[in-house]
C-alpha positions in Angstrom: 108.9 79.1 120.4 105.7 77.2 120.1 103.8 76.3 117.1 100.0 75.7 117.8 98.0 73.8 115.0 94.2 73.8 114.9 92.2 71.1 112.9 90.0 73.1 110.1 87.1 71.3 108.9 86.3 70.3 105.6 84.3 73.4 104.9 86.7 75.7 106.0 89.8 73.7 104.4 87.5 74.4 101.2 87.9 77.9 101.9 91.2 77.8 102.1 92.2 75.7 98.8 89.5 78.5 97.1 91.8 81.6 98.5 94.7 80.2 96.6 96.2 82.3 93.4 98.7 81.6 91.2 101.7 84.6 90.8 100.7 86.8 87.7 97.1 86.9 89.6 98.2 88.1 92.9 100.3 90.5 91.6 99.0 93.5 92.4 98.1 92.2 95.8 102.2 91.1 96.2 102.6 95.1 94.6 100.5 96.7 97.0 101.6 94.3 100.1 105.4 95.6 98.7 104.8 99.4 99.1 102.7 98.9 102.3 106.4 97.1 103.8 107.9 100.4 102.6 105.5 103.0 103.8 106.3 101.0 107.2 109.6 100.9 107.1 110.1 104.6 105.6 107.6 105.4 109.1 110.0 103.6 111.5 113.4 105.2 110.0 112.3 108.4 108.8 113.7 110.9 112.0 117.3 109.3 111.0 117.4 111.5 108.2 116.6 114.3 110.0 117.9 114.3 113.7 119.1 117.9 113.7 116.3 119.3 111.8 113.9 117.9 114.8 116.1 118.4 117.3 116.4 122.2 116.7 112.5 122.5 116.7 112.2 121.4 119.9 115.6 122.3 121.7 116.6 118.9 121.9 120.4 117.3 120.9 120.5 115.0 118.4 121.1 111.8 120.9 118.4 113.0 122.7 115.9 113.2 119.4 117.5 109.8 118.8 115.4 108.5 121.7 112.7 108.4 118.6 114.2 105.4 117.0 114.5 103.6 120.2 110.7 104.4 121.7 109.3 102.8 118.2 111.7 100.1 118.0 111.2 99.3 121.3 107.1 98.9 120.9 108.0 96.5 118.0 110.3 94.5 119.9 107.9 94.1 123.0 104.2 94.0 120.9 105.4 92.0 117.7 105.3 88.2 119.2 101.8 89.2 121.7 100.2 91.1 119.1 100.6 88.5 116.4 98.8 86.0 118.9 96.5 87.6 120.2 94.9 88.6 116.6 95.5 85.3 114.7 91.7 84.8 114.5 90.9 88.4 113.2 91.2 88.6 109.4 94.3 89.8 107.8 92.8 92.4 105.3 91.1 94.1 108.2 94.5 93.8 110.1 96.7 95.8 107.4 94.0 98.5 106.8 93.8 98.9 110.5 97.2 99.2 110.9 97.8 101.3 107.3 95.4 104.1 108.8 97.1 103.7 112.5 100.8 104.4 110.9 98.7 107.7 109.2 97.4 108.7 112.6 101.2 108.5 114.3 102.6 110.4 111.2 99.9 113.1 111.6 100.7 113.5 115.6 104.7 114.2 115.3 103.9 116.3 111.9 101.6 118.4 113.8 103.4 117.8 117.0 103.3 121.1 119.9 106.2 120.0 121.9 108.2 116.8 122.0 106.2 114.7 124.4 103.3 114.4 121.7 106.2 114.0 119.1 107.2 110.8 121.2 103.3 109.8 122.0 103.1 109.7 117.9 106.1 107.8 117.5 104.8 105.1 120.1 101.9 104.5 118.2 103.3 104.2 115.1 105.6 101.5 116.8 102.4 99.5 118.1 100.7 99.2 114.5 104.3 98.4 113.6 104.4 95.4 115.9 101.7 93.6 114.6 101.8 95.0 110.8 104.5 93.1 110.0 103.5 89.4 110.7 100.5 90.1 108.7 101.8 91.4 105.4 105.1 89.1 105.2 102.6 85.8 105.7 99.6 87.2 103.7 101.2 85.4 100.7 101.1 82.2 101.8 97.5 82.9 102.4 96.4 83.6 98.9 99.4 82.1 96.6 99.4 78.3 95.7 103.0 76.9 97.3 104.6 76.6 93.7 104.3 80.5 93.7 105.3 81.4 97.7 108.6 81.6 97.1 108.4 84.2 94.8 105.9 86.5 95.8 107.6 86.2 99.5 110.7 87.9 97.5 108.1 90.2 95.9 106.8 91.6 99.2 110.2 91.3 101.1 111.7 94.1 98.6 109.7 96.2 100.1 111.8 96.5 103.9 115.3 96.9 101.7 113.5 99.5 99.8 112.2 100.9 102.5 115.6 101.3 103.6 117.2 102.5 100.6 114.7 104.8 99.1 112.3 105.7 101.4 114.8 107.2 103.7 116.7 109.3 101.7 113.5 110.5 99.9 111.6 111.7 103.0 115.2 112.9 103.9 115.3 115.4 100.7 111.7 116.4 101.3 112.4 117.1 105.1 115.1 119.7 104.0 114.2 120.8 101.0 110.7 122.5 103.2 110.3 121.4 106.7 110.7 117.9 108.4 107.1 118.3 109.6 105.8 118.0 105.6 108.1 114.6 105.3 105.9 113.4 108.3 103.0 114.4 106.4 103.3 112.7 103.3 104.2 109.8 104.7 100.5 109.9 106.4 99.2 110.9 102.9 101.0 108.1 101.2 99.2 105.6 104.1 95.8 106.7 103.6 96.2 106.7 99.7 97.7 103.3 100.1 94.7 102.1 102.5 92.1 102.8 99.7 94.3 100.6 97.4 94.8 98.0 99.4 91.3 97.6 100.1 90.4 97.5 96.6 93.3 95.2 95.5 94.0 92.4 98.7 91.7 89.7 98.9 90.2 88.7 101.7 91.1 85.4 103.6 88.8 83.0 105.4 88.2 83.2 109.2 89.4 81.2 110.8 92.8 81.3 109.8 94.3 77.8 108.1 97.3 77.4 110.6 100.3 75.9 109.0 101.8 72.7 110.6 105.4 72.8 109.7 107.8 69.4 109.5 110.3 70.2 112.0 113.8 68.6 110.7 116.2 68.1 113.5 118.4 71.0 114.6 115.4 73.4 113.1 114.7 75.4 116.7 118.6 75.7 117.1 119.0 77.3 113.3 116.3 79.5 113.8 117.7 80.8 117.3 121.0 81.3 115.4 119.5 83.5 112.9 117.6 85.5 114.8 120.5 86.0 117.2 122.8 87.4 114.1 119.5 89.1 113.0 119.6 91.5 116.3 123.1 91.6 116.2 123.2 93.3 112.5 120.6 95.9 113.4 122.1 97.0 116.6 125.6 97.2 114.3 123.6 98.9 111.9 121.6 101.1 114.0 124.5 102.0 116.0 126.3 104.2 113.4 123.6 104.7 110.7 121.2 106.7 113.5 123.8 109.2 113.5 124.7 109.7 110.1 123.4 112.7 109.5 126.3 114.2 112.1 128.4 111.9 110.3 128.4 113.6 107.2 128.3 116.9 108.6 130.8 116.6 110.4 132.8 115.5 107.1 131.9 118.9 105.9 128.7 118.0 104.0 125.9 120.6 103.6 122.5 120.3 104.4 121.5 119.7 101.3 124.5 117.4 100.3 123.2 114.8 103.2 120.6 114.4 101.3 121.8 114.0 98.2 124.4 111.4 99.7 121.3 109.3 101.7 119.7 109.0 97.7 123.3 107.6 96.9 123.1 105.3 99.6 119.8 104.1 98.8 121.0 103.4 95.0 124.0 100.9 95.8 121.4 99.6 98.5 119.6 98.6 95.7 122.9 97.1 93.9 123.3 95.1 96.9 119.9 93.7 97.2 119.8 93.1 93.3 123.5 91.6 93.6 122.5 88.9 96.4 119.4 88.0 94.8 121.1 86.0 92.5 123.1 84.2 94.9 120.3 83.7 97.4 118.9 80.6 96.4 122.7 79.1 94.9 125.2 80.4 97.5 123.5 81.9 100.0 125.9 81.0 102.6 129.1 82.4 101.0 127.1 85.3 99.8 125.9 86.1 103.8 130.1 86.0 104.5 130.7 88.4 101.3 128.2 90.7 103.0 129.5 90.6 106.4 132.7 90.9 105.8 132.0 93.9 103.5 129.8 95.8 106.6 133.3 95.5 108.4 135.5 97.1 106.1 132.9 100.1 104.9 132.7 100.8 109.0 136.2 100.4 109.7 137.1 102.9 106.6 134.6 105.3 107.7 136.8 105.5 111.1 139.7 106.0 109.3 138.1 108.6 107.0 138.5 111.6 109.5 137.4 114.8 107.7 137.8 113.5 104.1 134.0 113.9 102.4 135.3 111.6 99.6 136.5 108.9 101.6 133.3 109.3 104.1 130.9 109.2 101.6 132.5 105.8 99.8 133.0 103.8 103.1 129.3 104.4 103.6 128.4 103.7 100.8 130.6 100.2 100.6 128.7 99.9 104.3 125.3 100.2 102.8 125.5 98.2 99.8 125.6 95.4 102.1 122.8 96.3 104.0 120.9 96.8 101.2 120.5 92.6 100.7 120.4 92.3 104.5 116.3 91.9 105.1 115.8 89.6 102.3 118.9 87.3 103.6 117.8 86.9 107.1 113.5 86.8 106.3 114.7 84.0 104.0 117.1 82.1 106.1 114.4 82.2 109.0 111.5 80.7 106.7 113.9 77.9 105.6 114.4 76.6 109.0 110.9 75.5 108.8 111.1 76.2 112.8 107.7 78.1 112.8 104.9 79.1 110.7 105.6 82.1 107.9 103.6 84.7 110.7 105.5 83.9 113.1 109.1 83.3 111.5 108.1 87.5 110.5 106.9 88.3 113.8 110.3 87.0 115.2 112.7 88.8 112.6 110.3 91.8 113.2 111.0 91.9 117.1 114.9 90.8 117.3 115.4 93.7 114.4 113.6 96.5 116.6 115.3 95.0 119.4 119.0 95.6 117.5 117.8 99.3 116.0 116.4 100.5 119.7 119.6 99.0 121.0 121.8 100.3 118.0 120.2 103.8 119.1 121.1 103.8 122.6 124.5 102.2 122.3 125.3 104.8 119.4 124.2 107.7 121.9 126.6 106.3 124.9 129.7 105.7 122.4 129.4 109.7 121.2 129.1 110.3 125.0 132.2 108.3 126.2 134.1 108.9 123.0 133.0 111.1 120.1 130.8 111.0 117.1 133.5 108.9 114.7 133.8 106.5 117.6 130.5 104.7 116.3 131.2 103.3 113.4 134.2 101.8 114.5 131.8 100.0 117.5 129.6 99.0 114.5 132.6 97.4 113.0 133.0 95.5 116.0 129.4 93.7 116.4 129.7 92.9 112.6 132.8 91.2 113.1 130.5 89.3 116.1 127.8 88.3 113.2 130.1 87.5 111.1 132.0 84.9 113.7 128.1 83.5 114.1 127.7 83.5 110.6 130.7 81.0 110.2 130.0 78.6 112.7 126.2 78.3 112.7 126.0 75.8 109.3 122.4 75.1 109.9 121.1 78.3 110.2 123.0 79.9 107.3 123.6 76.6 104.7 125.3 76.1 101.7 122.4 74.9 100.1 118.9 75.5 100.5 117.1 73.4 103.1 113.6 71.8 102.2 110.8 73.1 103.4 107.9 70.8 104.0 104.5 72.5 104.6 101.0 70.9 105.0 97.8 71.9 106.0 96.1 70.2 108.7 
């Protein structure tokens, strides 16, 4: 991991200082940067809601329709780092419109998908834009926000991949069955285009050339940021591993069509309760609260095991399981920007890639567990790599602190 820092002149260091805001300002800029994370996010996750759904359209089981997850995740984990280099000199705005209407495009091709090979081309699209999307909007803030405000509108923007998560999911989910899963694909492609036109009207422009940020490196900074993206992986490829397939989960409880819905909304809810929940230990005990959280993914998986064919007992070990996750974005974007190891774009670009790295693994390894086992076999393997973060967690004081590191930024 390399940080490069080019010398602005005076004009263009101008330029910059003029593209500063303070919060209440930005704030529909940090609004519409939030809902663009979720219409991302709600594009990446959307088939987990609806594996059998697409799977019967097509013929296909629902390991084999899980292949979706992995062929976008796995475009995000190879393009997010080259992508993010390649276009640092190409303004941001026209970045995230570009990509905005590219994640409409890939929405349009599986909605209106023939047979599954377009379905897949669709999804690999929408994995590209994905790639690069993501370094942009997480370090447009420090573009346009004075640094007394970054802080907060970085948690402004962040909500949106738990929300994405939470809500976005479970709503596309209900959609899906309440029609078709084809119209869920569509109106996440309307909700992109609408979203383009308010983006372009709302997010400021920043100067070309880009202002690169030179961060102060304090010792052990490289090694803390290695150890968070390497728990960062490890949680998605936990988290991926069961939550692909819990839509056979719950069916296999004895839930209903409908009810898996309905349970995914419930899900979303105490996702929120998480995320609201660590917020206010983020800053004050953000080390204990990562442990609380990890050790809480552990138990929900470990229950769900043990739930057998018990609804009740399925649905509230999932749900103990995704309160945690809920928080789990915020945690780890935040703990990587605190290392002060890299620049904001890049610290994004990097939890962007070791994340799609975990889900596309999380898919696969999900798939080969139900093939060697059988369906309740993955959450207990989830368990498992949590109890592997959690070990990392423990030992790895620098990445994960009691206290908030300082972070020193200057432009050069």
């Amino acid at each position: 991991m390399s940080l490069t820092n080019d010398a602005l002149t005076d004009t263009e260091a101008h330029a910059v200082d003029a593209a500063k805001t303070d919060l209440k300002s930005a704030m529909p800029a940090l609004v519409a940067l939030a809902v663009s994370i979720f219409v991302a996010m709600t594009t990446e996750l959307l088939p987990v809601g609806l594996l059998p759904q697409m799977g019967a359209a097509f013929g296909k089981s629902i390991t084999e329709v899980g292949v979706l997850v992995t062929i976008y995740a796995g475009m995000v984990a190879v393009f997010s780092i080259p992508l993010t280099i390649w276009t640092k000199r190409v303004p941001r705005k026209q970045l995230l419109l570009t990509m905005l209407i590219t994640f409409a495009i890939s929405s349009i091709l599986v909605a209106a998908s023939p047979n599954f090979t377009v379905m897949a081309i669709g999804r690999a699209i929408g994995g590209a834009s994905h790639a690069l999307f993501f370094a942009v909007a997480l370090g447009y803030p420090a573009r346009i926000l004075r640094p007394w405000d970054l802080g907060k509108g970085m948690a402004i923007t962040g909500a949106g991949v738990s929300l994405g998560h939470v809500v976005g999911v479970p709503l596309a989910t209900a959609l899906g069955v309440a029609t078709n899963w084809r119209w869920a694909f569509g109106a996440v492609a309307i909700m992109a285009v609408l979203l383009c036109m308010v983006v372009a009207k709302v997010l400021p422009s920043v100067p070309n050339p880009i202002a690169q940020v030179k961060t102060v490196r304090p010792p052990g900074a490289v090694t803390a940021f290695s150890a968070v993206m390497t728990v960062n992986l490890l949680l998605y490829l936990g988290h991926y591993t069961a939550y692909t397939y819990i839509n056979p989960l719950l069916r296999d409880a004895g839930a209903s069509e409908s009810f898996v819905a309905i349970a995914l909304l419930v899900f979303g809810a105490v996702g929120i309760i998480g995320l609201l929940a660590a917020g206010s230990q983020m800053d004050t005990r953000p080390r204990k609260a990562l442990l609380v959280t990890m050790v809480a993914f552990v138990a929900g998986l470990v229950l769900l095991y043990f739930s057998g064919s018990s609804l009740v007992a399925t649905v509230g070990s999932a749900a103990i399981w995704c309160v945690a996750f809920g928080s789990a974005p915020a945690f780890f974007t935040t703990a990587a920007i605190r290392t002060n190891a890299v620049t904001p774009d890049m610290s994004a670009a990097w939890i962007n890639a070791t994340a799609n790295v975990g889900i596309a693994m999380g898919a696969v390894t999900g798939a080969k567990i139900i093939d060697a086992s059988n369906l309740q076999g993955v959450s207990l393997g989830a368990a498992g790599i949590f109890a592997v973060c959690t070990i990392v967690v423990f030992f790895a004081k620098r990445g994960f602190p009691h206290a908030d590191p300082k972070i020193i930024q200057t432009i050069k």
